[in-house]
PDB file with SEQRES, HELIX, SHEET and CRYST1 records, atoms N, CA, C and O in Angstrom:
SEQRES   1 A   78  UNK UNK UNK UNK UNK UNK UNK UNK UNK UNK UNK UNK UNK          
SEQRES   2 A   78  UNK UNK UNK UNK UNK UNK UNK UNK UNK UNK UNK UNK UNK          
SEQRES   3 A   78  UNK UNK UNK UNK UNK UNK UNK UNK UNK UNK UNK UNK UNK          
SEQRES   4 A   78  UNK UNK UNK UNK UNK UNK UNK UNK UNK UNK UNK UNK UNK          
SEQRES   5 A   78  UNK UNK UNK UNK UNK UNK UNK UNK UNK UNK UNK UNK UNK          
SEQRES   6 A   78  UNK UNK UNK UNK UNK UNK UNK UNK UNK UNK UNK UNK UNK          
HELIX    1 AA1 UNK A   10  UNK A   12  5                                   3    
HELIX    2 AA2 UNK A   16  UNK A   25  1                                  10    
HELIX    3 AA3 UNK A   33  UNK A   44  1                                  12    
HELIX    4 AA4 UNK A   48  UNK A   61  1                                  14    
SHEET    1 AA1 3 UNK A  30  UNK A  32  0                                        
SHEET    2 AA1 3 UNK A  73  UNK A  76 -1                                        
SHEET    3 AA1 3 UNK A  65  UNK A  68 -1                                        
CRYST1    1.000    1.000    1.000  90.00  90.00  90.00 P 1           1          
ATOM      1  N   UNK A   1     -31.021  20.422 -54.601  1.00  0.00           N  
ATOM      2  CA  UNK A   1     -29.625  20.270 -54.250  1.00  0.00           C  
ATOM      3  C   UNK A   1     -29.400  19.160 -53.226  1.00  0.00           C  
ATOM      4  O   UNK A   1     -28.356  18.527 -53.379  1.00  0.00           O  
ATOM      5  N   UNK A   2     -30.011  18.889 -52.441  1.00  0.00           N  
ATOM      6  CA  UNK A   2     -30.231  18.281 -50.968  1.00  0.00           C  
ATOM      7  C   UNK A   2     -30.502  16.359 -52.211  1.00  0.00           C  
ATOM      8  O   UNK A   2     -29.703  15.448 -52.424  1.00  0.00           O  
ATOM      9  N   UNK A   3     -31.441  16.490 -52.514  1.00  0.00           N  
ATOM     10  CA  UNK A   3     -32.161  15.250 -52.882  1.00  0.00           C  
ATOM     11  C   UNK A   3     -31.237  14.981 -54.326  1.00  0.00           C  
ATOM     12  O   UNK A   3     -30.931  15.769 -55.221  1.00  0.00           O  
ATOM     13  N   UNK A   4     -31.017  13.917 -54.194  1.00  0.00           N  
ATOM     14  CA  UNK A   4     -29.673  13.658 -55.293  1.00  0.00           C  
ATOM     15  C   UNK A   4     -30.654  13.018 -56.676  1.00  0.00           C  
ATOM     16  O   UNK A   4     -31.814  12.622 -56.570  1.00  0.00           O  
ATOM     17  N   UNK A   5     -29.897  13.048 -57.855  1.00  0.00           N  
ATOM     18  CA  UNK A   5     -30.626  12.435 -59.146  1.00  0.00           C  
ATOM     19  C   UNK A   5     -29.270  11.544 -59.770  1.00  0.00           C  
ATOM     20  O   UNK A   5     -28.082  11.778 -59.553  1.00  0.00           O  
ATOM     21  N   UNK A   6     -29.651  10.843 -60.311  1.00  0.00           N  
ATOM     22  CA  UNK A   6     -28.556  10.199 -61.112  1.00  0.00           C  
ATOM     23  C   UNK A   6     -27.569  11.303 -61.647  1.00  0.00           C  
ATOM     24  O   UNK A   6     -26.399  10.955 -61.485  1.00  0.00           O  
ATOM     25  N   UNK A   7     -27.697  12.396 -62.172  1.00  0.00           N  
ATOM     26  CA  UNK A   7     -26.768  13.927 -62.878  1.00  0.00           C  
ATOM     27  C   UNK A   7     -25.909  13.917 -61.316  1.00  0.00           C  
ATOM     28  O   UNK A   7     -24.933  14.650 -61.480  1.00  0.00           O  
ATOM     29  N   UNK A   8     -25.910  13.486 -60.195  1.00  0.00           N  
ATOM     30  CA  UNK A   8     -25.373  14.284 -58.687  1.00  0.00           C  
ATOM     31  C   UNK A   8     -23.875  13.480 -58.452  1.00  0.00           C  
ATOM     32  O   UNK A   8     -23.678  12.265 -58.468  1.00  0.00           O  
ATOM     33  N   UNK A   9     -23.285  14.144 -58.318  1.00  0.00           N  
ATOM     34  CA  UNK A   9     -21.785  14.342 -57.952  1.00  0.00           C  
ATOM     35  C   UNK A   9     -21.608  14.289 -56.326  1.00  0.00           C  
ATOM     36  O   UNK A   9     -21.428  15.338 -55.709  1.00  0.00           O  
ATOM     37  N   UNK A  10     -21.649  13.381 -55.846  1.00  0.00           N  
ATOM     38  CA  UNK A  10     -22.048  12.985 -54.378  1.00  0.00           C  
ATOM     39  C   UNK A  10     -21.037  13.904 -53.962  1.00  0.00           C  
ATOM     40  O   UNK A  10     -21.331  14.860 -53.244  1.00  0.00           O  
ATOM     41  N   UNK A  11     -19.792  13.679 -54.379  1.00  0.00           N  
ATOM     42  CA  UNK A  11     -18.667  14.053 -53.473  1.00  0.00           C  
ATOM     43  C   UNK A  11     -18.900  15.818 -53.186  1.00  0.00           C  
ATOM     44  O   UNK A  11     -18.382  16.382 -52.222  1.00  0.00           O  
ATOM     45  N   UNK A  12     -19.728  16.499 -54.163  1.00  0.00           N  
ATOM     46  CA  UNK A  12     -19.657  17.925 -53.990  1.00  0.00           C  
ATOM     47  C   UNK A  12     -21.407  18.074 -53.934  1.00  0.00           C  
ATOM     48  O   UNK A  12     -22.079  18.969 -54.446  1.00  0.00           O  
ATOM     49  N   UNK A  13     -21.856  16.957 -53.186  1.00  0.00           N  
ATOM     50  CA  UNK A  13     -23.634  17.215 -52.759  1.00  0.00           C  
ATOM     51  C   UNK A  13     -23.638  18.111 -51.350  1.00  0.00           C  
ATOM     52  O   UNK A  13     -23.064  17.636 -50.370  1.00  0.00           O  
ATOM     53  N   UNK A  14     -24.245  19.323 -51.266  1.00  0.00           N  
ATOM     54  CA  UNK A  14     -24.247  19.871 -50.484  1.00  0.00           C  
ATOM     55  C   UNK A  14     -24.633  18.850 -49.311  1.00  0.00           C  
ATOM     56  O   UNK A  14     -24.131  19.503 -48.396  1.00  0.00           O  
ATOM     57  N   UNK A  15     -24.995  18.077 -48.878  1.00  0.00           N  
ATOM     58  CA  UNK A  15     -24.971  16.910 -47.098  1.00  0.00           C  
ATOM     59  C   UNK A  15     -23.244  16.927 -46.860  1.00  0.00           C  
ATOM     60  O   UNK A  15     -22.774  17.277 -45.778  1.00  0.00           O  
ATOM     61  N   UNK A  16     -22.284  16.454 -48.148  1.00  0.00           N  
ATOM     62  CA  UNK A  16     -21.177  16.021 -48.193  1.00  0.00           C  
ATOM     63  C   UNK A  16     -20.268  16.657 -47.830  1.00  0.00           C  
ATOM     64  O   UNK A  16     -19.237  16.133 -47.407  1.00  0.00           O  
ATOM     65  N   UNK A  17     -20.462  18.047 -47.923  1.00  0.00           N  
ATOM     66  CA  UNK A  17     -19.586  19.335 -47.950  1.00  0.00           C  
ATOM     67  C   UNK A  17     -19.784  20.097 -46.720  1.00  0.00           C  
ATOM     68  O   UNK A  17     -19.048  21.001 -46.325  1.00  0.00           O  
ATOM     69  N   UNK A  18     -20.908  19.630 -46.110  1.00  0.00           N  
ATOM     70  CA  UNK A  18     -21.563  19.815 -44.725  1.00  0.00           C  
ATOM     71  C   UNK A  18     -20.735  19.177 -43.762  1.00  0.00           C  
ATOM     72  O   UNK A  18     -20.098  19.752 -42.878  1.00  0.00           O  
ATOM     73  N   UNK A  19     -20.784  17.842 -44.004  1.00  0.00           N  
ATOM     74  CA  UNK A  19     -19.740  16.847 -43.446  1.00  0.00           C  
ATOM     75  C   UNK A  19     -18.762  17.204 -42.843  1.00  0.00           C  
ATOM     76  O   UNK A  19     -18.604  17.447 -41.646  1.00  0.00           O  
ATOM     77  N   UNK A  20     -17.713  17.257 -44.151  1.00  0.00           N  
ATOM     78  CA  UNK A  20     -16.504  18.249 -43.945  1.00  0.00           C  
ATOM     79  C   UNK A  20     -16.382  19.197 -43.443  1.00  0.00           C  
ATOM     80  O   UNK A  20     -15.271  19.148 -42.916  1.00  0.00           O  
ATOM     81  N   UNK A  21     -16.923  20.297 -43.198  1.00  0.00           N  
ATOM     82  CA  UNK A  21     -17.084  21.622 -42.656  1.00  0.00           C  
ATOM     83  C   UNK A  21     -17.088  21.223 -41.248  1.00  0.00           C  
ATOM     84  O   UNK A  21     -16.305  21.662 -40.405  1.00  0.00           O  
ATOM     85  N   UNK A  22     -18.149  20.238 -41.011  1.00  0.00           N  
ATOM     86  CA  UNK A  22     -18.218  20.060 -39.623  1.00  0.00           C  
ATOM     87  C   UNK A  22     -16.778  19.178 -39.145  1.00  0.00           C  
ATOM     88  O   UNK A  22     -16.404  19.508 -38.020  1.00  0.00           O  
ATOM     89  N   UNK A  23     -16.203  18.470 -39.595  1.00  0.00           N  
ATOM     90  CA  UNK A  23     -15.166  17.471 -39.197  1.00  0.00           C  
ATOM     91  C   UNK A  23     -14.060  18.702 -39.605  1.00  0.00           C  
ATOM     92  O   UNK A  23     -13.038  18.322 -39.035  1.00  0.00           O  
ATOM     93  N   UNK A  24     -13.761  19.880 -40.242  1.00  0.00           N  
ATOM     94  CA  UNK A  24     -12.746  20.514 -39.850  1.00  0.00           C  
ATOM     95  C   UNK A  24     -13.082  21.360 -38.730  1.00  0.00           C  
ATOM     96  O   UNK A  24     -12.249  21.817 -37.948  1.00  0.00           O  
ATOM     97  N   UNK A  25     -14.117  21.523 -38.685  1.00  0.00           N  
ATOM     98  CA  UNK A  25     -14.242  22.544 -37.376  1.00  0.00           C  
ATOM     99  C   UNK A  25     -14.304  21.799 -35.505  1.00  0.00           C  
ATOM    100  O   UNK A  25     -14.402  22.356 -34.411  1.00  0.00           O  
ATOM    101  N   UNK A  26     -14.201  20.506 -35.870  1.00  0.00           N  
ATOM    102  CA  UNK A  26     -14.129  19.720 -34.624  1.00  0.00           C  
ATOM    103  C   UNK A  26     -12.802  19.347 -34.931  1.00  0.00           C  
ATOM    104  O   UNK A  26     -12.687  18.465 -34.080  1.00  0.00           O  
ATOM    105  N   UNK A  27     -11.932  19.360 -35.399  1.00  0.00           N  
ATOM    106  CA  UNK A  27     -10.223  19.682 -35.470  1.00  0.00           C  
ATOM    107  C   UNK A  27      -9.977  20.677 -34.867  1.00  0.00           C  
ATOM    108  O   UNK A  27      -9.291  20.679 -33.845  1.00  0.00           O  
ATOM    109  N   UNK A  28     -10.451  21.619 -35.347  1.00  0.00           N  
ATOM    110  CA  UNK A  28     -10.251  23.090 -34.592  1.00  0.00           C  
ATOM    111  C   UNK A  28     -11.425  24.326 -33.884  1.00  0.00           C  
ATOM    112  O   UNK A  28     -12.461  24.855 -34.287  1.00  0.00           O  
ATOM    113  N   UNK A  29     -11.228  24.346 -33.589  1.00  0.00           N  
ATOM    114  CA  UNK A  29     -11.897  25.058 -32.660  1.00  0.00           C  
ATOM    115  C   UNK A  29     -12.891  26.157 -33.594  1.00  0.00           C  
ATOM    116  O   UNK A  29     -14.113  26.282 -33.668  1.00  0.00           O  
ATOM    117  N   UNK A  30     -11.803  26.839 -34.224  1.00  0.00           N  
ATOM    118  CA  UNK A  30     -12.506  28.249 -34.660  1.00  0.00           C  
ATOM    119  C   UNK A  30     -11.891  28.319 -35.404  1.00  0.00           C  
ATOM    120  O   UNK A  30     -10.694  28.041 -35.323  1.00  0.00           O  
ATOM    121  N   UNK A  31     -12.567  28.785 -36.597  1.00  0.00           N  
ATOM    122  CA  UNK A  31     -11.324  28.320 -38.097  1.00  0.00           C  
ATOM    123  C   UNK A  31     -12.198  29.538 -39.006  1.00  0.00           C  
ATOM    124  O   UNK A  31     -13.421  29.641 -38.913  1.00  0.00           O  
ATOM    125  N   UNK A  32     -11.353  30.432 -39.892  1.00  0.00           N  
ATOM    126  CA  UNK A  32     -11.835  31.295 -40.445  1.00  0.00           C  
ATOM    127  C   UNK A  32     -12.222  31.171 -41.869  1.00  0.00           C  
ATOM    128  O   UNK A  32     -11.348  30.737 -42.619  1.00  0.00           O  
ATOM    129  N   UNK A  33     -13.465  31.498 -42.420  1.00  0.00           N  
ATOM    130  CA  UNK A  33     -14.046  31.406 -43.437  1.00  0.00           C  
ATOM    131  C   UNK A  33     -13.498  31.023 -44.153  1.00  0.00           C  
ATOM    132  O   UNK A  33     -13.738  29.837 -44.378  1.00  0.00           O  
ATOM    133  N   UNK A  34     -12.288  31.752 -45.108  1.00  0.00           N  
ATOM    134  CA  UNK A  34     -11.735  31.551 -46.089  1.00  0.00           C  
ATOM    135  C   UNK A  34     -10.499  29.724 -45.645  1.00  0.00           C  
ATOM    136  O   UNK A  34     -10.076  28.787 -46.322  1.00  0.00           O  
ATOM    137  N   UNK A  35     -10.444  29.991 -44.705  1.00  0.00           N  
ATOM    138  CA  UNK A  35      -9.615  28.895 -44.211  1.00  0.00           C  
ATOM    139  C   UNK A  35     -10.590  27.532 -44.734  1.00  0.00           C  
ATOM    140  O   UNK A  35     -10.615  26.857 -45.764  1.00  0.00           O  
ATOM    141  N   UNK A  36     -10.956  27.528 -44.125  1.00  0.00           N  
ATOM    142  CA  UNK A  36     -12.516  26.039 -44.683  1.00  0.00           C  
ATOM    143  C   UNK A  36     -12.495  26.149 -45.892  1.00  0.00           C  
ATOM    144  O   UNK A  36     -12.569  25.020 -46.377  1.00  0.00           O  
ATOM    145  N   UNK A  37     -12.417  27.107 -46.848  1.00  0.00           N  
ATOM    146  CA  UNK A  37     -12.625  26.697 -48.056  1.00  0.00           C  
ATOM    147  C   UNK A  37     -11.374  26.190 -48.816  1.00  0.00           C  
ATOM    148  O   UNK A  37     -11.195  25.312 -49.660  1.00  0.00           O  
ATOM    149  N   UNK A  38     -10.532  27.139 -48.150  1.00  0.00           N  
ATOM    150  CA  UNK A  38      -9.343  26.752 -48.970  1.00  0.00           C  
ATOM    151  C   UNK A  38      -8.744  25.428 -48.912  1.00  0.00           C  
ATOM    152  O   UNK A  38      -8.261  24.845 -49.883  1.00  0.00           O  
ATOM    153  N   UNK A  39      -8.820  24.838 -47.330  1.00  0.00           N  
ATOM    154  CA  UNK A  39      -9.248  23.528 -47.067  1.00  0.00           C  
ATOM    155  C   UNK A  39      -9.862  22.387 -47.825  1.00  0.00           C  
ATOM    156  O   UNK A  39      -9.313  21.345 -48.183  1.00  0.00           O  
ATOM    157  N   UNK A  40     -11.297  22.836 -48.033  1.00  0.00           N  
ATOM    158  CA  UNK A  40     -12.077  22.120 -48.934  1.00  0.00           C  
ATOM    159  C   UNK A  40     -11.685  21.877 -50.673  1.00  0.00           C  
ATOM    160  O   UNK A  40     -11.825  20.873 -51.371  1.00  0.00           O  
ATOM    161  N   UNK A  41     -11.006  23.601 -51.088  1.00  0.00           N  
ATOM    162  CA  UNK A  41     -10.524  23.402 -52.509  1.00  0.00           C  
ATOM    163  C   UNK A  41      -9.811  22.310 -52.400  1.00  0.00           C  
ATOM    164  O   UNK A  41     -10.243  21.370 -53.067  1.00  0.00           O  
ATOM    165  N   UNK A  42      -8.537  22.043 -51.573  1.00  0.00           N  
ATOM    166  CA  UNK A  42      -7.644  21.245 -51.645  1.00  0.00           C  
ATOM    167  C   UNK A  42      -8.126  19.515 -52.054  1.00  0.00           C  
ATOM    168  O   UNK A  42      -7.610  18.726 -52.847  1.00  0.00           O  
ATOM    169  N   UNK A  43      -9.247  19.375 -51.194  1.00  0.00           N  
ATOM    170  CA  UNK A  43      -9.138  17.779 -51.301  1.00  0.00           C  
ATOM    171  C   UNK A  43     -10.597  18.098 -52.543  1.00  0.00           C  
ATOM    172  O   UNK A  43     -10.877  16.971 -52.953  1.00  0.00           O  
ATOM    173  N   UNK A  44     -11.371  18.937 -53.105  1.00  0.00           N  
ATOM    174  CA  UNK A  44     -11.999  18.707 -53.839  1.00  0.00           C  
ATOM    175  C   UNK A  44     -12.347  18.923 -55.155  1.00  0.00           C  
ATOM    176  O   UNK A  44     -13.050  18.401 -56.021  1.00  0.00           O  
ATOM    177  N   UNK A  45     -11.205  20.406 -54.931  1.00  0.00           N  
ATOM    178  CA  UNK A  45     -11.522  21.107 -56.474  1.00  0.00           C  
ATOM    179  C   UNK A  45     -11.712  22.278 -56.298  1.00  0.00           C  
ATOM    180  O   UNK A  45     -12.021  22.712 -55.189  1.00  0.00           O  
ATOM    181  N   UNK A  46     -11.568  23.029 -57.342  1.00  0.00           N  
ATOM    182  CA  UNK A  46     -12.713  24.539 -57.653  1.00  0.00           C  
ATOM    183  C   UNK A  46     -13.970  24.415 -57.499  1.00  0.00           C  
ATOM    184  O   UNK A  46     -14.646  25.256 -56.907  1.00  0.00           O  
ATOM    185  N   UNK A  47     -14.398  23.436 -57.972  1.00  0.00           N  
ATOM    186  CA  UNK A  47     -16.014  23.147 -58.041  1.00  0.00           C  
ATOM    187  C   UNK A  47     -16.568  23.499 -56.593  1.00  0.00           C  
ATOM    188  O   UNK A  47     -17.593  24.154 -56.402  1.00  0.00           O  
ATOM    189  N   UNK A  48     -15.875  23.055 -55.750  1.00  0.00           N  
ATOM    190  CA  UNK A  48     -16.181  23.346 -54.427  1.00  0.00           C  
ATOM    191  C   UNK A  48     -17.116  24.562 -54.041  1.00  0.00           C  
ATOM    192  O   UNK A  48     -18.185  24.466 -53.439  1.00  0.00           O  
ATOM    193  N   UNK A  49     -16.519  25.727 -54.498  1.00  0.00           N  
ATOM    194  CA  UNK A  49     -16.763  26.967 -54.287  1.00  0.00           C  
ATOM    195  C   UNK A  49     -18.488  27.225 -54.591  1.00  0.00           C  
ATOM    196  O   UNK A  49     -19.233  27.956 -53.939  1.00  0.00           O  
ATOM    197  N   UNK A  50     -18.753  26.591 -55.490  1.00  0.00           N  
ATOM    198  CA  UNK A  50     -20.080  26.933 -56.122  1.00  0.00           C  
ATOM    199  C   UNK A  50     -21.237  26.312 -54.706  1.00  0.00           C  
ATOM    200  O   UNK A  50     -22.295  26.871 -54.416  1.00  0.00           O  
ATOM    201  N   UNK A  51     -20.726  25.164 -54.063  1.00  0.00           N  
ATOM    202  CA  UNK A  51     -21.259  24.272 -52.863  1.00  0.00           C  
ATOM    203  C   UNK A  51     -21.385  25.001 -51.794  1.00  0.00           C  
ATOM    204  O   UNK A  51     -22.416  25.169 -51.142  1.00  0.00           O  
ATOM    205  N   UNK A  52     -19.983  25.594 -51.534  1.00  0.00           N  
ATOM    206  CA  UNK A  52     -20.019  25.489 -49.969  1.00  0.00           C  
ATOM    207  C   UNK A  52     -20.835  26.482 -49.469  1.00  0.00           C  
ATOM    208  O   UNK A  52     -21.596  26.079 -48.590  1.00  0.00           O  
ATOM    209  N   UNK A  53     -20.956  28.147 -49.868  1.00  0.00           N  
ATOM    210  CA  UNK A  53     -22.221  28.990 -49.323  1.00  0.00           C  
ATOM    211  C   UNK A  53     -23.413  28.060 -49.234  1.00  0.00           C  
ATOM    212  O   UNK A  53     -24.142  28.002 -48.244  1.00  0.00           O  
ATOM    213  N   UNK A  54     -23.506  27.609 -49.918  1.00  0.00           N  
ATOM    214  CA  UNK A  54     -24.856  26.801 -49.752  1.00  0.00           C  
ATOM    215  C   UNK A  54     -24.674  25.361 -48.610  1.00  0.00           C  
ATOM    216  O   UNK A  54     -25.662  24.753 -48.199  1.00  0.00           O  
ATOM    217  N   UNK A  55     -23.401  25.030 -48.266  1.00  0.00           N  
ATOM    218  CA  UNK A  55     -23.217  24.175 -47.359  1.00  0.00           C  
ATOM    219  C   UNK A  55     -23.450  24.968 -45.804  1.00  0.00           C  
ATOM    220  O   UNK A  55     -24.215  24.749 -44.865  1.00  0.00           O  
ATOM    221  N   UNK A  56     -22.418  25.953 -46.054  1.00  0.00           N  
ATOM    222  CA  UNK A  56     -22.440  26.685 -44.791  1.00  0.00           C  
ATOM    223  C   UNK A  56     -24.265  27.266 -44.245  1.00  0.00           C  
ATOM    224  O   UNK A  56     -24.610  27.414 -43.072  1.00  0.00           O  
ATOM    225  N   UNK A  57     -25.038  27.466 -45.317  1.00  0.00           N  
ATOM    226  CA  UNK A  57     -25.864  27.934 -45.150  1.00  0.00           C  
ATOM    227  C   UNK A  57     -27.142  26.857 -44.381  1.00  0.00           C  
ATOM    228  O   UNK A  57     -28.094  27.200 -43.681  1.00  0.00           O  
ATOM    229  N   UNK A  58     -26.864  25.939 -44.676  1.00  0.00           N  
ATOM    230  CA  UNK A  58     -27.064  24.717 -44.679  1.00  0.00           C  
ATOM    231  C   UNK A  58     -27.379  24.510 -43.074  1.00  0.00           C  
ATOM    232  O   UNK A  58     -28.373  24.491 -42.348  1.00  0.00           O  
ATOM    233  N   UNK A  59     -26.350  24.406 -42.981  1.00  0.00           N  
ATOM    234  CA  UNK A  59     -25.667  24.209 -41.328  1.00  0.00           C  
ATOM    235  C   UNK A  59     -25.737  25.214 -40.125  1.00  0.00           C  
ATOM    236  O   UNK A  59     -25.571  24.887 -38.950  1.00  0.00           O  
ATOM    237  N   UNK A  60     -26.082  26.851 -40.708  1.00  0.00           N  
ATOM    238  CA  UNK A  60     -27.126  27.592 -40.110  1.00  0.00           C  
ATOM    239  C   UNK A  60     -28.363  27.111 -40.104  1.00  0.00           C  
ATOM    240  O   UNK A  60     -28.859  27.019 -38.981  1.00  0.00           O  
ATOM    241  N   UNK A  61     -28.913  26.831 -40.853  1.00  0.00           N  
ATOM    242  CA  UNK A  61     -30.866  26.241 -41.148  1.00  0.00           C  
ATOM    243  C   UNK A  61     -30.600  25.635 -39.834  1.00  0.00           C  
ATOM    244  O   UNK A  61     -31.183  26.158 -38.884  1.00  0.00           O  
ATOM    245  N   UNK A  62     -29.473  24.162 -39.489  1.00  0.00           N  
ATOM    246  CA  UNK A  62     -29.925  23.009 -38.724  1.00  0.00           C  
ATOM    247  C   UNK A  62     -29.007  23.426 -36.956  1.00  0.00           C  
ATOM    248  O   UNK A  62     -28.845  22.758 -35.934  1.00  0.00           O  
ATOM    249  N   UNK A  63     -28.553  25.030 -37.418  1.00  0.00           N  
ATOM    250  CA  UNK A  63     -28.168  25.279 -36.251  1.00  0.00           C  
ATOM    251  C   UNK A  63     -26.673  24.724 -35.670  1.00  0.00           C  
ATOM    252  O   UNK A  63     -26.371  24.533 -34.492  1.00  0.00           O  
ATOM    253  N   UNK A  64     -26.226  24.618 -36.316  1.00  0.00           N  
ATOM    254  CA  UNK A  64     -24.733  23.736 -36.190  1.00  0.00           C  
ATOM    255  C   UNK A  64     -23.122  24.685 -35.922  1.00  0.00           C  
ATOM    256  O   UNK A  64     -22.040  24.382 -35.418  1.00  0.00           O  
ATOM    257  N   UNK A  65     -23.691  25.949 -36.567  1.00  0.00           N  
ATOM    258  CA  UNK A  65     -22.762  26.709 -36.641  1.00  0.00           C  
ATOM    259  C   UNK A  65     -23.155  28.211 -35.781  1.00  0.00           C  
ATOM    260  O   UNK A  65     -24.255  28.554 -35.348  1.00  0.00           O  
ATOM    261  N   UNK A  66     -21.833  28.946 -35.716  1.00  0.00           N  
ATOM    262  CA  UNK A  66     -21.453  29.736 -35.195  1.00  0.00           C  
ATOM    263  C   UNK A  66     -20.661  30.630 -35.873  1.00  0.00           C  
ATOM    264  O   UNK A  66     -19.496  30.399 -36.197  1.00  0.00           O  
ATOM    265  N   UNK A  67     -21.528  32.098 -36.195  1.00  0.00           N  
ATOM    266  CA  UNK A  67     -20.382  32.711 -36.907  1.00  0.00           C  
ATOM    267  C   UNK A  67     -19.964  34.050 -36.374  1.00  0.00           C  
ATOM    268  O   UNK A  67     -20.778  34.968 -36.273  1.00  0.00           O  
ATOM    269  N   UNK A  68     -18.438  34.198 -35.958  1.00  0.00           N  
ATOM    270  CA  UNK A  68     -18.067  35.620 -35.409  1.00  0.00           C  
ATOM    271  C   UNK A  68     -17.872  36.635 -36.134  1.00  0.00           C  
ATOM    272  O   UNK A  68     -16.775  36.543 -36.686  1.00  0.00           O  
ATOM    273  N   UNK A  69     -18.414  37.557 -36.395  1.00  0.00           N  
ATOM    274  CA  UNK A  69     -17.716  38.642 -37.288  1.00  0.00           C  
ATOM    275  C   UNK A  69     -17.109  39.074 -37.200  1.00  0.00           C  
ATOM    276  O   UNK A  69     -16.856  39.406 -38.358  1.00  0.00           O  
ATOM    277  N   UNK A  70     -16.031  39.744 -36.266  1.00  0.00           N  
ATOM    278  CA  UNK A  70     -14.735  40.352 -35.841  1.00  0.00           C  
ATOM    279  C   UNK A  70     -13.708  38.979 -36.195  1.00  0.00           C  
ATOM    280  O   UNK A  70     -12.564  39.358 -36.446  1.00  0.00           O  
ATOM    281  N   UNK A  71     -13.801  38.174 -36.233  1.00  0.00           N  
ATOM    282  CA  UNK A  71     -12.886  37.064 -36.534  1.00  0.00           C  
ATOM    283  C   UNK A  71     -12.895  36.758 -38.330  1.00  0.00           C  
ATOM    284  O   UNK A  71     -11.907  36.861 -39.057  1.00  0.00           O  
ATOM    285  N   UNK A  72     -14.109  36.415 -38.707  1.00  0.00           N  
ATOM    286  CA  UNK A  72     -14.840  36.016 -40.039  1.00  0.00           C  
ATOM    287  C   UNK A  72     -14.674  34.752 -39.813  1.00  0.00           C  
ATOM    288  O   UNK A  72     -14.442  34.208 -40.893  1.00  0.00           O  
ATOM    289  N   UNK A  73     -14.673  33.967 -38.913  1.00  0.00           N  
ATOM    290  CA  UNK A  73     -14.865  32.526 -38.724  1.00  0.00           C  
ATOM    291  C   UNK A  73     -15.935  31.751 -38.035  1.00  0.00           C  
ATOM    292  O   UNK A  73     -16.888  32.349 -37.535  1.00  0.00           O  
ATOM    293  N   UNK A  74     -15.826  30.389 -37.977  1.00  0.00           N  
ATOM    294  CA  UNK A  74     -17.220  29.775 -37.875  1.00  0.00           C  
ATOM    295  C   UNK A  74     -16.605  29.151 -36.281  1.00  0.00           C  
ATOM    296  O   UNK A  74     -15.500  29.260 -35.750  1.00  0.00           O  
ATOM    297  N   UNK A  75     -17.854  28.484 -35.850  1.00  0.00           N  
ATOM    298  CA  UNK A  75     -17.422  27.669 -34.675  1.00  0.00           C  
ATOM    299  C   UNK A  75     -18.370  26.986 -34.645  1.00  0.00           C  
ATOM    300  O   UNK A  75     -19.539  27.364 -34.722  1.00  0.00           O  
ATOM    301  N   UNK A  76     -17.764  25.321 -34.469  1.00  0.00           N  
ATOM    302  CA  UNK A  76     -18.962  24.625 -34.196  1.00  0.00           C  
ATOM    303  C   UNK A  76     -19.668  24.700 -33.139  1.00  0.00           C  
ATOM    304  O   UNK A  76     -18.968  25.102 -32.210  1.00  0.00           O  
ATOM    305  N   UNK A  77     -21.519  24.357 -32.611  1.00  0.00           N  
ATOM    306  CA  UNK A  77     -22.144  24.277 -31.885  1.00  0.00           C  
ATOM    307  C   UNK A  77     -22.038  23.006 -31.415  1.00  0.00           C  
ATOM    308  O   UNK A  77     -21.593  22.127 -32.154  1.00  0.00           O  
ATOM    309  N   UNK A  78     -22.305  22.820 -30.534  1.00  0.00           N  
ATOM    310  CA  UNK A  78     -22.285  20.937 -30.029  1.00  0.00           C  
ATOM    311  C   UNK A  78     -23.337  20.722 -29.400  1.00  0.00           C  
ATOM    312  O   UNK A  78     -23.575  19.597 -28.962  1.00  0.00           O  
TER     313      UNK A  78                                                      
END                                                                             
């Protein structure tokens, strides 16, 4: 997923969708799960959906995120 092939759809490569996640969450502070995605549908598609667990997940591995459970939202780390 990470390592692209000629078949790869940059715009919905899990690095790309990472991106975004992080540049809405440095807009806002603390932004709730479903919010980011619905976000993301907007400028990318449905397709989105199949990406982003695996984006978000992503961005736990490298430590980037923050997630509250009483909220269901993320927060960036800095």
């Amino acid at each position: 997923m990470i390592k692209p092939d000629k078949y790869t759809n940059l715009e919905l490569s899990v690095v790309n969708i990472s991106a975004q996640v992080i540049k809405i969450l440095k807009e806002n502070e603390i932004v709730k799960y479903d919010e980011v995605l619905s976000m993301l549908v907007k400028s990318y598609g449905e397709n989105v959906k199949l990406v982003y667990p695996l984006s978000v997940n992503f961005l736990f591995i490298l430590g980037k995120l923050n997630y509250h459970n009483k909220l269901d939202a993320f927060e960036l780390i800095t």
